[in-house]
C-alpha positions, 0 to 999 in steps of 0.5 A: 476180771479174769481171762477166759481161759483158752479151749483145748483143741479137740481131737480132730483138730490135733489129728490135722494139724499133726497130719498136716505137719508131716505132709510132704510135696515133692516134685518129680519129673517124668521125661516119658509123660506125653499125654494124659494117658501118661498122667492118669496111669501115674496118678492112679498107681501113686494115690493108691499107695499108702500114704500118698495125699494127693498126686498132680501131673503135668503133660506141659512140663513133664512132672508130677508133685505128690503129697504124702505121709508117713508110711509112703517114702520118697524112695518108694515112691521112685521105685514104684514110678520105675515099676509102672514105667515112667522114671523120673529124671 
């Protein structure tokens, strides 16, 4: 018998595998955020950056952990956090 020879992923599934090989998470911490108004602003401003997978604050503990991609950097997105008014720490 001869092995079944493997099928070659198709197109989609390349595009998620690679995509999903340079997400990055990182978490932020923000002193500033006091309520949900604080994590629904930051959140807004951040998923509408390019790049930017997904956004998740905490009000309890004070951060946010954001997932993104190329072109959306961890010094943009810093600077964009200072710009709408919550620094991270």
């Amino acid at each position: 018998m001869h092995p079944v020879p493997s099928m070659p992923l198709s197109l989609d599934k390349m595009k998620e595998k690679t995509m999903n090989e340079t997400i990055t998470e990182i978490r932020f911490d923000i002193p500033r955020i006091s309520c949900g108004h604080c994590t629904g602003a930051i959140e807004r401003e951040l998923t509408d950056m390019e790049g930017v997978v997904s956004v998740a604050g905490d009000i309890a503990g004070k951060f946010v952990t954001v997932r993104f991609q190329p072109p959306a950097t961890k010094d943009g997105l810093l600077a964009l956090l200072t710009e709408i008014g919550y620094p991270a720490a």
